[in-house]
Structure formats: C-alpha cells, structure tokens
N, C-alpha and C positions, 0 to 999 in steps of 0.2 A: 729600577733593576737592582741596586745596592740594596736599597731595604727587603726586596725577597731572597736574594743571595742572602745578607746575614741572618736573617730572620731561620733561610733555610739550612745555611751551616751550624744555627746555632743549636737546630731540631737534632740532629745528626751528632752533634757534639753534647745534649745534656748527657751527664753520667748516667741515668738509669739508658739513656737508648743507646751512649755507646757501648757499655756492660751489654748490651743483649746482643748488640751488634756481632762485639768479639766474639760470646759465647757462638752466635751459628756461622761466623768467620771460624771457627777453632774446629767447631764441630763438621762442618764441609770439607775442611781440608783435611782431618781424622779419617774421612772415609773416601779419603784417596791412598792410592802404594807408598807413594815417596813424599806424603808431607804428611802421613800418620800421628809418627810421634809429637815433632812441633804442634801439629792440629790438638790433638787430646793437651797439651799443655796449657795452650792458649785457651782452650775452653775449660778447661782447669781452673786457672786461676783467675779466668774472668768469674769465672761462677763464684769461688772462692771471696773473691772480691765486692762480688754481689750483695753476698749473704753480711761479709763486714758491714761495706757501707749502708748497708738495712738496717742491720740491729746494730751496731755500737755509735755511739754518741755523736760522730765526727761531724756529722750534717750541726748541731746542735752548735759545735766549739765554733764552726765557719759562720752561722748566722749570727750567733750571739754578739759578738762584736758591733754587729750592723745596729740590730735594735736598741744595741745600751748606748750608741750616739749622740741620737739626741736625748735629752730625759720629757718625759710624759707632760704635756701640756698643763696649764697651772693657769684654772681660766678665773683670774682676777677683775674679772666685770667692765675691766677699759673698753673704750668703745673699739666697736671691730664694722672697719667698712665693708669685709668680703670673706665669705668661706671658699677657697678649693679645692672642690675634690677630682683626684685623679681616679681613671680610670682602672678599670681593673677586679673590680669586685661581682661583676654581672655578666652572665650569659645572656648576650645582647640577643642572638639568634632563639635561643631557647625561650626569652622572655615573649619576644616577640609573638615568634608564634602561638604560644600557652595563652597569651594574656593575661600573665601575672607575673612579677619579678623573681627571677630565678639567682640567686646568689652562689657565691663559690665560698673558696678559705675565707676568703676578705671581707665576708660580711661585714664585719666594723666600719669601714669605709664609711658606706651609707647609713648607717647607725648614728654614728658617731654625728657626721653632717646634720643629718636631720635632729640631733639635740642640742646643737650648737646652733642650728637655725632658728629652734624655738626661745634658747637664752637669750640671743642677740637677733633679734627681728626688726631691726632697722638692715642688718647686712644681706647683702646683694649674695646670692650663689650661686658661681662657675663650677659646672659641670664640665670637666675635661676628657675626652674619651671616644675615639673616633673604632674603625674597625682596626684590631692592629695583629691580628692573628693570622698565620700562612695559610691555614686548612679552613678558616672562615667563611663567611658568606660577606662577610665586608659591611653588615648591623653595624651602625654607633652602638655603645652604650651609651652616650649623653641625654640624648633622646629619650632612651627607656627609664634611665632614675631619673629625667625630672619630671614624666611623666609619673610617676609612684609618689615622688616628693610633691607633686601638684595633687594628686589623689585623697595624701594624708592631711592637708589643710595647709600646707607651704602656699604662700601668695606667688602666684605662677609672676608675676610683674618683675619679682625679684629676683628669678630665676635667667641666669644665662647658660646658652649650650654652646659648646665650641666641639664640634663632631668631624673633623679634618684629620686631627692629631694620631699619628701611628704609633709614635716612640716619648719616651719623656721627655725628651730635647725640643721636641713640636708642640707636647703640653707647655711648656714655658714660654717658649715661642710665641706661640696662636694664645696664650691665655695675656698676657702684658699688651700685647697688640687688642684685643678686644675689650681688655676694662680699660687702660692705658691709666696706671694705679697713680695717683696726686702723691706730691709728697706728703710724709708722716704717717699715709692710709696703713691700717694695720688689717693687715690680710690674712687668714689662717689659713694652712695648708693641711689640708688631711689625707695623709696616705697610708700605709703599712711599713709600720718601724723600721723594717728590715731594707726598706727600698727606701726611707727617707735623704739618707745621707747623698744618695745621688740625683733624687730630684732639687734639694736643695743649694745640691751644688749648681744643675741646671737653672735655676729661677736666678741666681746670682749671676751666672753668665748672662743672663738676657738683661740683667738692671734691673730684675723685679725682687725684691727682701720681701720675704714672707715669714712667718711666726710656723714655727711647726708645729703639728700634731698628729704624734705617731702613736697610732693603734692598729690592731691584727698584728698582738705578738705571739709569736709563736713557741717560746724556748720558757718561757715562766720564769718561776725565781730561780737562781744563779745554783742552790741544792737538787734543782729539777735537770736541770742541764746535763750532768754528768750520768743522766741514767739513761741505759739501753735501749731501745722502742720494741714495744711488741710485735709488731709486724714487720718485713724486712721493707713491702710499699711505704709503709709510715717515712723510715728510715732515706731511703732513695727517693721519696717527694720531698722532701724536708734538704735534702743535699741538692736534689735538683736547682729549687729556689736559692740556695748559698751560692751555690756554683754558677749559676747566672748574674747576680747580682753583684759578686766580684768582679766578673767578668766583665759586665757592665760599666763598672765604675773606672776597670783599665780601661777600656776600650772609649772613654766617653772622656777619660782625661789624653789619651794621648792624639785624639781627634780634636783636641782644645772645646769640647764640650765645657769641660768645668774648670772651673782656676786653680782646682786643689785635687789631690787624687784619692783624699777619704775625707771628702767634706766635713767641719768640725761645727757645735755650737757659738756663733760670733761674740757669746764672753763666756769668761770660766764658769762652770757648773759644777758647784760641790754636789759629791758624790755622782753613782756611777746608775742611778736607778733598780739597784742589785737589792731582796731582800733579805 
C-alpha cells in the first residue's frame, strides 16, 4: 500500500503534471463569480511557469550535478566478476507484446551492459528490474533484456534475472541476496548518471561496493548546459527526471535508505568530468 500511495503522490506531484494541474485548478475556478480573479491568476502563472520551466535551462542546472558525481567508468581490463544492470531502460509491456525490445531515454543501459559483457566474458549478468510502474501491467523488464542479451549471442548460463524489485532500494536488496558477492569480487553497476548517486548509496546500505558506471547522460558538456531547449516538453521532461531524483535521494536518506544524503565517489576524483 505505501509503495502505490508514493509511487501515486509522486504522479501527482512531478512538475509537468502539477503545472497542468494548477493551470485547470486556475482555470475552473476563473469561471466561477467569486473566485474569478484568483482563478485567471493561478492559471496565469502556472502557464507562465510552464512555458520557464520548458524552455530555460533550470531542468539542466538540477540534473547536472547528479551526472558529474560519479566520473565515467575507466575500464582498465581487471578482472570483473559481475555486471548490474538496473532497470529502467525498456518498455516491459510494449516489448512484450511486439516481440522485439522497445527501449526509452535509457537506451544506454543495455548498450552499455551488453559491451561490457562482451570485454569481460568470464562475468556473470544480473539483470535488475521487476514491474515498478503505477499505470503498468506489472511485465518485468528483467525477463525481456535478458531475453535480447540471450538473442545477441550473450551465454544465457551467465545471465541472472532478479524480477521482484519495484524501487532501487529492492534492486540492492534482491540483487546482494541472489549473487551474495565474495569478498574483493569487483562488480560493475550500470545505470543512468543522473540516478547513479542514489543507487550507490543504496548497494552501500545493503553491504554490496560496486564500481560504477554511469551512462545515459543527458546535459552533455558543461557549454551545453546553460542553453534553452527547443521545445517547452523537452524542458519539463528533463525537470521532471531532476525533480524526482532529488526527491528521491531526500526521501531515501531520511527513511535510512542510504548512509549519506548525496552519495560521493569513495576516493577523491580529479576533476569533475566537465569538458
């Protein structure tokens, strides 16, 4: 019941749906006698606000932080017992019924995994990703890429699916509990830049150290960052994702999800991945 309650306040709460929200909250009450003017205000400035958080930068300044965290994976050829990938990049229900893998933003994800599977082909790959959407049909995705990663010539033997997990708290969870990782095993974590710092802080709660690798960025180099977006959806998809992912990261340190409230690299990293 908690995880469809948050899951469902949190639909209600992204900025583009509560922006729309306000605006036909503003607009309803406009076209009543005695909340007219308040009404046209409220749909005023939410529109107003619309059109900001669309086209200027602001989605851009809240993500960026996230992705330049950790710096970009630096695969120096040590032996690697396990790749993880988190869920997130596949439309479980769409693949499903199509018969072919349907990807979203995150392609990299699976990209990524699957060339790392072929550099290091002694390593095992957990697939993490259970159904974890409100409006879902409740499809894994785990199922369906390692089906595709079985397809491409990946040794299905080496493949593990861990298809339970809703939240990334449960990916950590359910994933330490099904490899149950030996000391020293050097595990690689692949997820999206922007979301790495709180999965990382999750695999440290559970006792599992992973090596990250964060791909699907979205902000490019640090010159790119400060300019407008063409579309005001560009804009308001791109805050949506910021605006979750903070939100996330409070909500996951004050629930003692994580040890730290903006997970760091566990030794210093010259420079900031910026070019």
């Amino acid at each position: 019941m908690f995880y469809i309650a948050s899951k469902f306040g949190w639909f209600l709460a992204t900025p583009s749906n509560l922006l729309a929200i306000l605006v036909v909250i503003g607009a309803g009450l406009a076209a009543t006698r005695r909340w007219r003017r308040p009404g046209l205000g409220l749909a005023l400035a939410a529109g107003l606000a619309t059109l900001a958080f669309g086209l200027l930068p602001a989605a851009n300044l809240l993500l960026r932080p996230l992705e330049m965290r950790f710096p970009a994976f630096n695969d120096d050829g040590r032996p690697v017992a396990g790749i993880i990938l988190l869920g997130g990049a596949v439309d479980a229900a769409d693949s499903a019924s199509i018969g072919q893998l349907v990807v979203n933003e995150a392609a990299e994800r699976v990209l990524e995994t699957l060339r790392l599977a072929v550099r290091h082909p002694e390593a095992r790959i957990l697939i993490s990703g259970g159904g974890g959407t409100v409006f879902g049909d409740g499809t894994a995705e785990a199922p369906i890429i390692a089906g595709f990663l079985s397809g491409v010539g990946v040794d299905p033997n080496r493949i593990l699916i861990e298809d339970n997990s809703r939240t990334t708290f449960e990916n950590a969870q359910l994933s330490r509990k099904l490899v149950e990782p030996g000391p020293g095993e050097r595990w690689l974590l692949v997820t999206s830049a922007w979301h790495m710092p709180r999965a990382v802080g999750v695999f440290r709660k559970v006792g599992f150290e992973v090596t990250p690798c964060p791909v699907d960025y979205r902000t490019g180099v640090a010159a790119d960052a400060g300019k407008p977006f063409a579309s005001v959806s560009d804009g308001l998809r791109r805050l949506d994702v910021a605006a979750k992912e903070w939100a996330g990261l409070i909500g996951y340190y004050l629930s003692d999800r994580m040890p730290d409230l903006f997970p760091a690299p566990s030794s210093p990293v010259r420079g900031n991945g910026d070019d």
